[in-house]
MITOR-804961 format. One line per 2 residues: their letters; for each residue y, z, x of N, C-alpha, C, CB. Coordinates in Angstrom, 1 decimal. Atoms other than C-alpha are relative to their C-alpha. Glycine has a CB too. Example, Ala and Ser with C-alpha at 12.3 -4.5 7.8 and 13.67 -1.06 7.14 Angstrom:
2
as> -1.2:0.0:0.9:-4.5:7.8:12.3:1.2:0.0:0.9:0.0:1.2:-1.0  -1.1:0.0:-0.9:-1.1:7.1:13.7:1.1:0.8:-0.8:0.5:-1.4:0.4 $
END
This chain:
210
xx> 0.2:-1.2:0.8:76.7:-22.7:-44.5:1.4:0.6:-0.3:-1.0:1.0:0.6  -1.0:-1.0:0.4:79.3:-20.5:-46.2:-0.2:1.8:0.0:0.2:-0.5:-1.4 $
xx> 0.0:-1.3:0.4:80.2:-17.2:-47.3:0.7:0.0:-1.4:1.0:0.9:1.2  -0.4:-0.1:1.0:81.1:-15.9:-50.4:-0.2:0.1:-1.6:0.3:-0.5:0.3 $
xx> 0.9:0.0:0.8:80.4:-16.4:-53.9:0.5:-1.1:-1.1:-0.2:1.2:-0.5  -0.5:1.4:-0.1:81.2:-20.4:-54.7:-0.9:-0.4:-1.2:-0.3:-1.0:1.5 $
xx> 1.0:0.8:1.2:80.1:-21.6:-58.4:-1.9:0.4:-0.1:0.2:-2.0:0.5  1.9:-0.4:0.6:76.1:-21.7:-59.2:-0.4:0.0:1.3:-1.1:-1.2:-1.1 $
xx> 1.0:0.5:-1.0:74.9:-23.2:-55.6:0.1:1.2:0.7:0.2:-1.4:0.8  0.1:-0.9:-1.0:76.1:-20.5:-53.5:-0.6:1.7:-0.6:1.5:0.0:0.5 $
xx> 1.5:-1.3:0.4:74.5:-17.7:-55.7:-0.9:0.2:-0.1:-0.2:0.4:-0.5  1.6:0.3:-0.4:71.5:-19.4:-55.9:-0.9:-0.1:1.2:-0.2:-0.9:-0.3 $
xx> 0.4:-0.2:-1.3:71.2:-19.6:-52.2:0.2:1.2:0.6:0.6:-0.8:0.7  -0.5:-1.5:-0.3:72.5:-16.1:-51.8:-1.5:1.0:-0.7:1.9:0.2:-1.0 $
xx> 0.5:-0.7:0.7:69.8:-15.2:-54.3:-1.4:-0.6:0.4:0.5:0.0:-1.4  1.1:0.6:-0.7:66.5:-17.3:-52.3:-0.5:0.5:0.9:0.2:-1.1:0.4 $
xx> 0.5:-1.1:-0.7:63.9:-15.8:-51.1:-1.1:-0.9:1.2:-0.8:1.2:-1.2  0.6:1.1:-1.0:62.6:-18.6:-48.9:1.0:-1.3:0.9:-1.1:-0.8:-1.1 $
xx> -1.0:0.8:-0.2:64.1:-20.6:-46.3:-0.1:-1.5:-0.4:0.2:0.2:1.2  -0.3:1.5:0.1:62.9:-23.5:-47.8:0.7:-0.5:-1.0:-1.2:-0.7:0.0 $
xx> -1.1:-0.4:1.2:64.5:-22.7:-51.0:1.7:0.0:0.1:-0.3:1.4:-0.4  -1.3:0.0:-0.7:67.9:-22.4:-48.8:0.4:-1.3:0.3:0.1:0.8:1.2 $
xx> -0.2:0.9:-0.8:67.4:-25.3:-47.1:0.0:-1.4:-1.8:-1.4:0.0:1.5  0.1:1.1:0.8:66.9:-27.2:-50.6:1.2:0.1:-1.1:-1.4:0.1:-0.7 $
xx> -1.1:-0.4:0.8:69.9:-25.6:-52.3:1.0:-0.6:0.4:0.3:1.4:-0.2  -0.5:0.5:-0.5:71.8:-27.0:-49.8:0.2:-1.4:-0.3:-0.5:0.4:0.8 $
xx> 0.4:1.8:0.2:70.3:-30.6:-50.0:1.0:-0.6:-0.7:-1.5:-0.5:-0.9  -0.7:0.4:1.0:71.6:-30.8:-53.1:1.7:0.3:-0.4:-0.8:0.5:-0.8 $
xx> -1.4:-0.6:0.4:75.0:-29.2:-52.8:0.8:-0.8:0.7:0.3:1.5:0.3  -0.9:0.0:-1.0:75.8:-31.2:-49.8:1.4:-1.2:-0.6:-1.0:-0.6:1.4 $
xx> -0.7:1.4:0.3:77.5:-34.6:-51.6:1.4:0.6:-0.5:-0.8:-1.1:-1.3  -1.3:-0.6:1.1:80.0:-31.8:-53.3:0.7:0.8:0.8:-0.4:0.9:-1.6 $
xx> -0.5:-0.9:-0.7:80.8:-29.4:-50.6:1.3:0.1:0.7:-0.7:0.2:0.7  -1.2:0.0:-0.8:83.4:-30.2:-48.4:1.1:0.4:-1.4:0.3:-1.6:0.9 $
xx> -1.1:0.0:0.8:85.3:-30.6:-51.7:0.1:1.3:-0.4:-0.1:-0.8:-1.1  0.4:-1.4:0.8:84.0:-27.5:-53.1:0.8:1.2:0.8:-1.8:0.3:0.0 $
xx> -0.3:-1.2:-1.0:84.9:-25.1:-49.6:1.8:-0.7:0.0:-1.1:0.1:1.9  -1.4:0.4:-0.2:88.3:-27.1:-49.6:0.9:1.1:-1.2:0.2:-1.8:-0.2 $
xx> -0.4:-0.5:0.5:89.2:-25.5:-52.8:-0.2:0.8:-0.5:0.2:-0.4:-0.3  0.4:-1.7:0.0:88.0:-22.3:-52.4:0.9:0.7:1.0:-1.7:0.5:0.4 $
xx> -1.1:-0.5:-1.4:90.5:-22.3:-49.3:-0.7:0.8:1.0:1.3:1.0:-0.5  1.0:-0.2:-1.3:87.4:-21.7:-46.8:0.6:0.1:1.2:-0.9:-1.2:0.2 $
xx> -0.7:-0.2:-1.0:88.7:-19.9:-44.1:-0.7:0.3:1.5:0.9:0.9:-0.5  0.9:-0.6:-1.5:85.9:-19.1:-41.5:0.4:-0.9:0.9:-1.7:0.0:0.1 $
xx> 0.1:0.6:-1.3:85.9:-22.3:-39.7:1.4:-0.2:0.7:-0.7:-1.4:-0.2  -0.8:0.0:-0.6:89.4:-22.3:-39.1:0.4:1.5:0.9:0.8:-0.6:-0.9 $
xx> 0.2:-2.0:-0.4:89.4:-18.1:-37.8:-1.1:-0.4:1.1:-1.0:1.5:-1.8  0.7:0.2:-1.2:86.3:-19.2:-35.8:0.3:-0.9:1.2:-1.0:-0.3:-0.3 $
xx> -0.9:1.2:-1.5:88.3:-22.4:-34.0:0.8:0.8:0.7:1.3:-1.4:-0.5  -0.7:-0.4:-0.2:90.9:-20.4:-33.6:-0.3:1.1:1.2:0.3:0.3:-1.0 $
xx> 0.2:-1.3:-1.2:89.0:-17.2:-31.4:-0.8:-1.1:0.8:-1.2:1.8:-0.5  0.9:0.7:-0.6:86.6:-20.0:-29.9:1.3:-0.2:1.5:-0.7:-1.5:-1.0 $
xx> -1.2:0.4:-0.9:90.0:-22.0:-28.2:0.5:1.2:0.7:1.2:-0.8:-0.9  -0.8:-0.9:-0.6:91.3:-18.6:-27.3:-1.1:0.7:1.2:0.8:1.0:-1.1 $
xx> 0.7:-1.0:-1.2:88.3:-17.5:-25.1:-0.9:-0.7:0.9:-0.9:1.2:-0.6  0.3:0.9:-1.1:86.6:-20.6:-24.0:1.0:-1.1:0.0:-1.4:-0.6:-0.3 $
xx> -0.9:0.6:-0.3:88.1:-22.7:-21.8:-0.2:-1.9:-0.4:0.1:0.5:1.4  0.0:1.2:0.4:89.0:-26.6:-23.1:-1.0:-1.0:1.2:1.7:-0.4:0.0 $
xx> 1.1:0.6:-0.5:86.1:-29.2:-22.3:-1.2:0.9:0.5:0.6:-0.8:1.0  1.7:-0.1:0.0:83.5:-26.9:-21.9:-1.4:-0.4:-0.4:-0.1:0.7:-0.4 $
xx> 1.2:0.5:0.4:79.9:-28.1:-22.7:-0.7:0.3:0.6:-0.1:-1.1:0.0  0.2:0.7:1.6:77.7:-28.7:-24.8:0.5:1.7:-0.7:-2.1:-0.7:-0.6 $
xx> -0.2:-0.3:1.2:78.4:-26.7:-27.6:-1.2:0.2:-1.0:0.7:-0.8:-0.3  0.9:-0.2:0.8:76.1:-25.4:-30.0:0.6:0.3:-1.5:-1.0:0.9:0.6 $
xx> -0.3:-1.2:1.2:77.2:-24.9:-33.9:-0.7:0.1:-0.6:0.9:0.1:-0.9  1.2:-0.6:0.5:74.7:-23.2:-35.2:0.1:0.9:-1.5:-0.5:0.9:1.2 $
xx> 0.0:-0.2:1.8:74.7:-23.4:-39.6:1.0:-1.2:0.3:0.7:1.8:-1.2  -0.9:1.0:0.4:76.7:-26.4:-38.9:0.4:-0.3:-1.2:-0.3:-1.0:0.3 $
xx> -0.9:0.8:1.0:77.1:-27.8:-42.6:0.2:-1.3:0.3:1.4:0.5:-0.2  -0.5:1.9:0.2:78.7:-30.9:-43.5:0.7:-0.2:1.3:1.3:-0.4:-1.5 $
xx> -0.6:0.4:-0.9:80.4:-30.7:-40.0:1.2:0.4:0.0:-0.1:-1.0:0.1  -1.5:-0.5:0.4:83.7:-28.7:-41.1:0.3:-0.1:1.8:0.2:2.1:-1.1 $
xx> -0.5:-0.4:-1.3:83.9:-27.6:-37.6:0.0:-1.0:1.2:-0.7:1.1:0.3  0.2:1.2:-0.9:82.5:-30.3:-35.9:1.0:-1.1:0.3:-0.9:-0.6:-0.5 $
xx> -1.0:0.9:-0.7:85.2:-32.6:-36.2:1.7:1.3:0.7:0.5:-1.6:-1.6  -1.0:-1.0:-0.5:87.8:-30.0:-35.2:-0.1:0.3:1.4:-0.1:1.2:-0.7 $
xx> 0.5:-0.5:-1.5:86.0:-29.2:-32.1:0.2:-1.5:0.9:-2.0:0.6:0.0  -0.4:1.4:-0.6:86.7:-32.7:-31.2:0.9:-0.3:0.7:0.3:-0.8:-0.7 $
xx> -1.8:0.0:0.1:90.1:-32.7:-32.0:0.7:0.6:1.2:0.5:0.8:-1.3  -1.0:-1.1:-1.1:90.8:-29.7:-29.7:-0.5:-0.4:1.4:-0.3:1.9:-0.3 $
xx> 0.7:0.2:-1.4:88.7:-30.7:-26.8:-1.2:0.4:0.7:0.7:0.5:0.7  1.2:-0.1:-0.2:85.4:-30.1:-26.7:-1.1:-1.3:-0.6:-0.3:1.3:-0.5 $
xx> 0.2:1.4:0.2:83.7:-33.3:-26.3:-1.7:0.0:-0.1:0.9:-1.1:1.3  1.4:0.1:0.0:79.9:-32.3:-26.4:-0.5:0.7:-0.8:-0.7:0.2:1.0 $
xx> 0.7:-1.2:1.6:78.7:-30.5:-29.6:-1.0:-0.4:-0.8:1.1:0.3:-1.3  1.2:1.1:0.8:75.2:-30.6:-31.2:-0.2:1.2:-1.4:-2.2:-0.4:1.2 $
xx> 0.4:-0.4:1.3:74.4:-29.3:-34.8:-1.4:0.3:-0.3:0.4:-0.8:-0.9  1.2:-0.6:0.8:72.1:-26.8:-36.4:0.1:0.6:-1.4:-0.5:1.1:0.6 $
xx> 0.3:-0.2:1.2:71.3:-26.6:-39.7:-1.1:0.0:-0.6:0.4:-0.6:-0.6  1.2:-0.1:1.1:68.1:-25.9:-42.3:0.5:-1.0:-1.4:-0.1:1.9:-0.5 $
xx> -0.3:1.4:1.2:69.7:-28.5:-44.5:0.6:-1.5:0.4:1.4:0.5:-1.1  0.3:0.9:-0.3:68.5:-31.8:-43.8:1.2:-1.0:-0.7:-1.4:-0.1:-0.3 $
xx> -1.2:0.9:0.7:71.3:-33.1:-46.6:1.2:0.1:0.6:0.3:0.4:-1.3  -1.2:-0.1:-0.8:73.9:-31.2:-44.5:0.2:-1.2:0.9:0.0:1.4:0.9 $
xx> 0.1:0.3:-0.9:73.1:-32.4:-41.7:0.6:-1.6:0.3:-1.2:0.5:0.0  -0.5:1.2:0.3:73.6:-36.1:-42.9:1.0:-0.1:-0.4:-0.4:-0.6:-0.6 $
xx> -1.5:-0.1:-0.1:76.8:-35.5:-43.5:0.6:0.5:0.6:0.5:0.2:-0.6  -0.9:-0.3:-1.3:77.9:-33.7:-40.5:-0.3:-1.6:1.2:-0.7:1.9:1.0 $
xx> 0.7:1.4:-1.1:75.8:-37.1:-38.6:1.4:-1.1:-0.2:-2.0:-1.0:-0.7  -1.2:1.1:0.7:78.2:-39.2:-40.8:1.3:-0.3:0.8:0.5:0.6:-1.4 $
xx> -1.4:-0.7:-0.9:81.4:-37.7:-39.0:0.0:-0.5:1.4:0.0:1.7:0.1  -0.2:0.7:-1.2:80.5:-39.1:-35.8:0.2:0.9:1.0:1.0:-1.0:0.0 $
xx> -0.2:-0.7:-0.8:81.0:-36.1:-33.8:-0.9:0.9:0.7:0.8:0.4:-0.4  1.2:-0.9:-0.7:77.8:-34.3:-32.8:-0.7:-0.8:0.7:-1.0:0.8:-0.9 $
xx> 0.7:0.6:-0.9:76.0:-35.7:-30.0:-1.5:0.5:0.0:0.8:0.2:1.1  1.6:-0.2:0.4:72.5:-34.3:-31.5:0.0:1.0:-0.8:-1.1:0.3:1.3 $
xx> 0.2:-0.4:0.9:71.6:-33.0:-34.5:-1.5:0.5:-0.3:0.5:-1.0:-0.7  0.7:-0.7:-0.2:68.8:-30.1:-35.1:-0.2:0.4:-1.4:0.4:0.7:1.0 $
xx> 0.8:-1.0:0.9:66.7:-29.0:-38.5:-0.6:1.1:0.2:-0.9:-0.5:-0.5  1.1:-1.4:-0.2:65.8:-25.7:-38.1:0.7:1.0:-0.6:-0.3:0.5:1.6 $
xx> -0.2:-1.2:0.9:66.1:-22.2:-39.3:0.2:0.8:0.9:-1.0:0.4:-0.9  -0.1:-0.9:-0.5:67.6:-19.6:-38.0:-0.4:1.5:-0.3:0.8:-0.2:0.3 $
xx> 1.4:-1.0:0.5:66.1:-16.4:-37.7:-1.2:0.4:0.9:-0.7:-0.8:-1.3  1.0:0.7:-0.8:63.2:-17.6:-35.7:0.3:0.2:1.6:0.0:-1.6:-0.6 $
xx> 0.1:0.2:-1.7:62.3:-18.3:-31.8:0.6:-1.8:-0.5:-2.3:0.2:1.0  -0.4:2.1:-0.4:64.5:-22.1:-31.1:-0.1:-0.3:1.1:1.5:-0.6:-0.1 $
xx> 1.4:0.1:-1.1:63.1:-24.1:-29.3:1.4:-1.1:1.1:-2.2:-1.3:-1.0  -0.8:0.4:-1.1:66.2:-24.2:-26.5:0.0:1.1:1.1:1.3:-0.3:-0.6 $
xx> -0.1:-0.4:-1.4:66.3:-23.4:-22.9:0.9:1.5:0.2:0.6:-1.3:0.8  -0.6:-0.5:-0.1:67.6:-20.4:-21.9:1.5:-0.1:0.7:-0.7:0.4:0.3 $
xx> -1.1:-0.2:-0.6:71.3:-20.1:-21.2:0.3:-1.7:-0.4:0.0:0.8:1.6  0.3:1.2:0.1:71.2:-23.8:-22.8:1.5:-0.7:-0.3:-1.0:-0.2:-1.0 $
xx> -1.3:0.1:0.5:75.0:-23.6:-24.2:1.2:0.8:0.3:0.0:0.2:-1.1  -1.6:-0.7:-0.4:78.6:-22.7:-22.9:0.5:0.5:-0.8:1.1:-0.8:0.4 $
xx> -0.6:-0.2:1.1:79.3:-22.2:-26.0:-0.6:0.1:-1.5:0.8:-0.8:0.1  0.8:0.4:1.8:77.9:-21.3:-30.0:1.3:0.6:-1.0:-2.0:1.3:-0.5 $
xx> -1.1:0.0:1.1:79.8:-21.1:-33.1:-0.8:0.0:-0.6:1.1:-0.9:-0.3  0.6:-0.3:1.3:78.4:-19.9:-36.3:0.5:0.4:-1.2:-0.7:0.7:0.0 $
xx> -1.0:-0.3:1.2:80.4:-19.6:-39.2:-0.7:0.3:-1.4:1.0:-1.3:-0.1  0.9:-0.1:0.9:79.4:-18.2:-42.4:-1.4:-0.1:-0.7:0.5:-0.3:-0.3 $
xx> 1.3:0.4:-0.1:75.9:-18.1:-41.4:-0.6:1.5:-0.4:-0.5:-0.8:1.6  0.7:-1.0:-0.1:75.2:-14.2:-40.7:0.7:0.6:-1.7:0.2:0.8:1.5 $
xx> -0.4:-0.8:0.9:75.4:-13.0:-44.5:-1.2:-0.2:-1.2:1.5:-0.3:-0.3  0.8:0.1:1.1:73.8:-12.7:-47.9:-1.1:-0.9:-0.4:0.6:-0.2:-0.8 $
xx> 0.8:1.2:0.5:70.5:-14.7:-48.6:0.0:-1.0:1.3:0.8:-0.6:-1.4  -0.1:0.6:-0.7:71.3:-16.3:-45.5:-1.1:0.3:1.7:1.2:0.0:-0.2 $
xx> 0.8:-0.8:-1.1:70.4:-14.7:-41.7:1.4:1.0:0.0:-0.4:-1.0:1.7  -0.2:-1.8:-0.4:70.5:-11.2:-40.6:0.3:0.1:1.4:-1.5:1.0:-0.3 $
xx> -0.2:-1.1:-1.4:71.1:-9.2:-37.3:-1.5:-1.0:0.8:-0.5:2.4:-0.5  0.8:0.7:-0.5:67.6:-11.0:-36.6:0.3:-1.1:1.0:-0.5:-0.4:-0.9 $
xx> -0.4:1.2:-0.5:69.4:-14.1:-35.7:0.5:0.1:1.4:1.1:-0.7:-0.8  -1.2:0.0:-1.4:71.8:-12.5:-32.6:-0.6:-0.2:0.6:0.8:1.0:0.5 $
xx> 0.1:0.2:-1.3:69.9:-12.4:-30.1:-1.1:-1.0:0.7:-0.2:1.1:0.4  0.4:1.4:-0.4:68.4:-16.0:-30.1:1.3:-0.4:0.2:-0.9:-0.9:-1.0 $
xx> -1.4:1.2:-0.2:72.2:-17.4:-30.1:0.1:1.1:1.5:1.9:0.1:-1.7  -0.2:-0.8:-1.3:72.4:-14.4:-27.1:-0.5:-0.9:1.5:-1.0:1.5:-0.3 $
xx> 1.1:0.8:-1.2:69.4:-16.1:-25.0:0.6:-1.2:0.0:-1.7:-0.2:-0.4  -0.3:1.4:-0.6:70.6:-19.4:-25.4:1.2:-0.2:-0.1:-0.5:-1.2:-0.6 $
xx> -1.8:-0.1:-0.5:74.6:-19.1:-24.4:-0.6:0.4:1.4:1.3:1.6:-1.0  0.0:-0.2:-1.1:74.6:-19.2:-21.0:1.1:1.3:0.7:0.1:-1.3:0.4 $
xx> -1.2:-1.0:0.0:76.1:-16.1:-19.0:1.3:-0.3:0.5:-0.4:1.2:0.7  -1.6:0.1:0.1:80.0:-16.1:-18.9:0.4:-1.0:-1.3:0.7:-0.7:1.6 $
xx> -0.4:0.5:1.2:79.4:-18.1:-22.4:0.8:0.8:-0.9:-1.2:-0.3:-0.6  -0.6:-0.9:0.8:81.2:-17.3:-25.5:-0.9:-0.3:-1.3:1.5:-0.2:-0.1 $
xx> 0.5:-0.5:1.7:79.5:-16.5:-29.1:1.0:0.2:-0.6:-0.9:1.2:-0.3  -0.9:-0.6:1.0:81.8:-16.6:-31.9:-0.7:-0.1:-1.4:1.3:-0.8:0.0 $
xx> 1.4:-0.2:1.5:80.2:-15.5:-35.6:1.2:0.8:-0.5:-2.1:1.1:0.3  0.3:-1.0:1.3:81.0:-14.3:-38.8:-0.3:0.7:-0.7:-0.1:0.2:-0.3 $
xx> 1.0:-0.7:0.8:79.7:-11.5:-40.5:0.4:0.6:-1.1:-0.6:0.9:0.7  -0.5:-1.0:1.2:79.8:-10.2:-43.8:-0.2:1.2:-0.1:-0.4:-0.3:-1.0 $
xx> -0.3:-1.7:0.0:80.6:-6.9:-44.4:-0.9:0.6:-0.4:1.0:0.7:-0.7  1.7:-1.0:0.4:77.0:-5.7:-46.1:-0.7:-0.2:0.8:-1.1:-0.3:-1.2 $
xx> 1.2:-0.1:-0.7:75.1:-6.9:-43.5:0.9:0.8:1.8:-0.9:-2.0:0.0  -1.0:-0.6:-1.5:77.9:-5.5:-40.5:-0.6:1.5:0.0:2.2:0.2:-0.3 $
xx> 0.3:-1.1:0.6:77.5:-2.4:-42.4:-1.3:0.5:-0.2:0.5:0.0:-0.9  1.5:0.0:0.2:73.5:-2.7:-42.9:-0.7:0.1:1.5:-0.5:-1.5:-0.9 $
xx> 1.0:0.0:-1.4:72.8:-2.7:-39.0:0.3:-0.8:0.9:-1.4:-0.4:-0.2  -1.0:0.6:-1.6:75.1:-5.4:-37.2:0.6:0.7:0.5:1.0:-1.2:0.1 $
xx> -1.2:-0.6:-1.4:77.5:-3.4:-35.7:-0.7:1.0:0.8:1.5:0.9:-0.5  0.6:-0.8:-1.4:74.9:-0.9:-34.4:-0.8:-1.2:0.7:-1.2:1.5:-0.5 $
xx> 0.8:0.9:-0.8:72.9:-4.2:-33.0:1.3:-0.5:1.5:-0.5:-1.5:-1.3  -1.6:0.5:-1.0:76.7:-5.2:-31.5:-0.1:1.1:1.4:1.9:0.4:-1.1 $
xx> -0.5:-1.2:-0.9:77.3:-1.7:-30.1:-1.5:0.3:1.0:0.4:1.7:-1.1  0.9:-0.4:-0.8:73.6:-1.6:-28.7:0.3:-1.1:1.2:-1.6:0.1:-0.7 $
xx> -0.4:1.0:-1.1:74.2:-5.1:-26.8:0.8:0.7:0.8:0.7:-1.3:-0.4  -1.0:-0.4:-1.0:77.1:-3.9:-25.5:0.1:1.0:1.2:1.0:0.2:-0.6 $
xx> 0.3:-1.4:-0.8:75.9:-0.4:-24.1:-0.8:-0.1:1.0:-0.6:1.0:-0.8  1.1:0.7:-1.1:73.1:-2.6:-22.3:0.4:-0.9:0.8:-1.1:-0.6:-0.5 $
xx> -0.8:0.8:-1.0:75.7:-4.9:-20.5:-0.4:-1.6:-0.4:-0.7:0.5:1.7  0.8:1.9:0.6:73.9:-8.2:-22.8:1.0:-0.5:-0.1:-0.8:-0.4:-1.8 $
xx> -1.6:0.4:0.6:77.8:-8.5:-24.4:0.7:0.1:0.5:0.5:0.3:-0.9  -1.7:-0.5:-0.1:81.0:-7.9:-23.9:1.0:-0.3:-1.7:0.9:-1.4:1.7 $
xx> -1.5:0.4:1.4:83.6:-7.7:-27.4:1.0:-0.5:0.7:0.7:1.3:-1.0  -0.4:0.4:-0.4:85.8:-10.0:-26.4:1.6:0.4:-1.4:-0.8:-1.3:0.5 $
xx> -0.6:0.1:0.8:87.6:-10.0:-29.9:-0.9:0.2:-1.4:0.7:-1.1:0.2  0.9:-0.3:1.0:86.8:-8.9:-33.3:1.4:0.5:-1.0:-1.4:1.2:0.5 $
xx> -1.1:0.1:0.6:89.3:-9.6:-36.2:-0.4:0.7:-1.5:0.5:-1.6:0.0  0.1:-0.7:0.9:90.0:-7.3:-39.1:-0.7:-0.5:-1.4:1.1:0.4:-0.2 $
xx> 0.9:1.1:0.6:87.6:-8.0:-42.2:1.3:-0.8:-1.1:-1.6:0.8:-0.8  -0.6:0.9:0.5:89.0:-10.8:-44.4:-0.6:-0.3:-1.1:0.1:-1.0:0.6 $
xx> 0.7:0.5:0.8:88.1:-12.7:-47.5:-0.2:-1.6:0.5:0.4:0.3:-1.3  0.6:1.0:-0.2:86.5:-15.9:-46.3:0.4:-1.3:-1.2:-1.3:0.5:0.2 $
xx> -0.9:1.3:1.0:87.6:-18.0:-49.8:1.2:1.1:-1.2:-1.5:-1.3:-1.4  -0.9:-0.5:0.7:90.3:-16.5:-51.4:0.2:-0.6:-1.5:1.1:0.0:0.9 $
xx> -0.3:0.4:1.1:89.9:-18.7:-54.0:-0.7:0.7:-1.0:-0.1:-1.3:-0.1  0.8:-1.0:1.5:87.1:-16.8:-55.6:0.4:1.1:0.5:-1.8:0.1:-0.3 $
xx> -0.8:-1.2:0.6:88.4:-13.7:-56.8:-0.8:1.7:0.7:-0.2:0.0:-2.2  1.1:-1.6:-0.1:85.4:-11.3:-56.1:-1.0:-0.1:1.5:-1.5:0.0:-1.9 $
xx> 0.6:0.1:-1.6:84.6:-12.0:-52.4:-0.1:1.0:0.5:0.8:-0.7:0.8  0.0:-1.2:-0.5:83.3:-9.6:-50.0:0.4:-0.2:1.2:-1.1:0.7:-0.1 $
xx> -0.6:0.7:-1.2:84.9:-9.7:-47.3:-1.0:0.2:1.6:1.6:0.7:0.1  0.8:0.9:-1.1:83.7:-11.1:-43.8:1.0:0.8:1.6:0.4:-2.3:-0.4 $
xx> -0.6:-0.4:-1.0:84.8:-10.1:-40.1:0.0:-1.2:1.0:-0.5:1.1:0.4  0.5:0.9:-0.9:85.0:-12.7:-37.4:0.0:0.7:1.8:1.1:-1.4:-0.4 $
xx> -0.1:-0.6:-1.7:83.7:-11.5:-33.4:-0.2:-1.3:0.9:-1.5:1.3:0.3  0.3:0.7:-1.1:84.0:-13.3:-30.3:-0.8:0.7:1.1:1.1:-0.4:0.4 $
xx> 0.9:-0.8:-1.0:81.5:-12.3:-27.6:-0.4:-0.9:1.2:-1.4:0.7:-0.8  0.5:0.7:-1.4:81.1:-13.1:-23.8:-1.4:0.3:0.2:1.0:0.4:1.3 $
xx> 1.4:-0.2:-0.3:77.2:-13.2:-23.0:0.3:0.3:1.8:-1.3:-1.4:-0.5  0.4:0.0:-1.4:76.2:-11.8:-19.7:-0.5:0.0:0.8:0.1:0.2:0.4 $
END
């Protein structure tokens, strides 16, 4: 998944009022995407490698990235040293093309949003990148990626600034006041593609579960 506002597909998915409508906008977008976020100069997944490596430690496992996509991140997480990583996505087309890449060691259809159907404290580690925003998931989502990060895990996410502003950051500040979180890191907001002009911009937080 992305952020932003990327030609027809991403407004049409931005503008769906069903997830199966998300998950089908997708399908169809997947054969063009990589190209597409490449030259929009898609900056989440590299902002989210970046706080991930700086707060969990190298070879941790498994790994959860959760809106995977075509696997932007997935092979990156490779690269750097995390050698167990499984993919979630609502787009069955994504998905076959993050599989393609050879780097996820299990691959997951589902929606987030919802109860998933993983073990408590199941991951050292989640990554979500341009998942929590427009047309996409809400504040709803945190605290299933909460439950299943195991404690002294890290969470790292994206959020866009209408929905930060709409009721995540008081969901953040409530975690935190109840001892769930810790803000580990939380980077000033950004525009996520700089290539389109009229972006809203995005924040990226790192968070230790406890």
């Amino acid at each position: 998944m992305t952020d932003g506002k990327h030609s027809g597909s991403l407004s049409a998915a931005y503008a769906a009022k069903r997830p199966e409508d998300v998950a089908a906008i997708y399908d169809h977008w997947s054969e063009t995407y990589d190209a597409d976020m490449s030259a929009a100069g898609y900056r989440h997944p590299t902002i989210c490698l970046a706080l991930l490596a700086r707060h969990l430690p190298r070879g941790a496992e498994p790994l959860l990235d959760a809106g995977a996509g075509t696997g932007l991140i997935g092979e990156w997480l490779a690269i750097t040293g995390y050698p167990r990583v499984e993919a979630l996505d609502i787009s069955q087309g994504m998905l076959d093309k993050a599989g393609a890449k050879g780097v996820y060691t299990a691959l997951h259809r589902l929606a987030m949003g919802d109860a998933l159907p993983f073990a408590d404290g199941a991951y050292a580690g989640i990554i979500s990148a341009g998942v929590f925003t427009s047309g996409h998931v809400g504040v709803e989502g945190l605290d299933e990626l909460i439950r299943i990060c195991r404690p002294g895990g890290v969470i790292v996410l994206t959020v866009k600034n209408t929905l930060w502003d709409a009721g995540f950051a008081e969901r953040i500040a409530e975690l935190e006041a109840r001892g769930a979180i810790s803000r580990l890191e939380e980077t000033r907001p950004y525009a996520s593609m700089p290539g389109e002009g009229d972006t809203v911009p995005s924040r990226c937080l790192a968070l230790r579960v406890s």
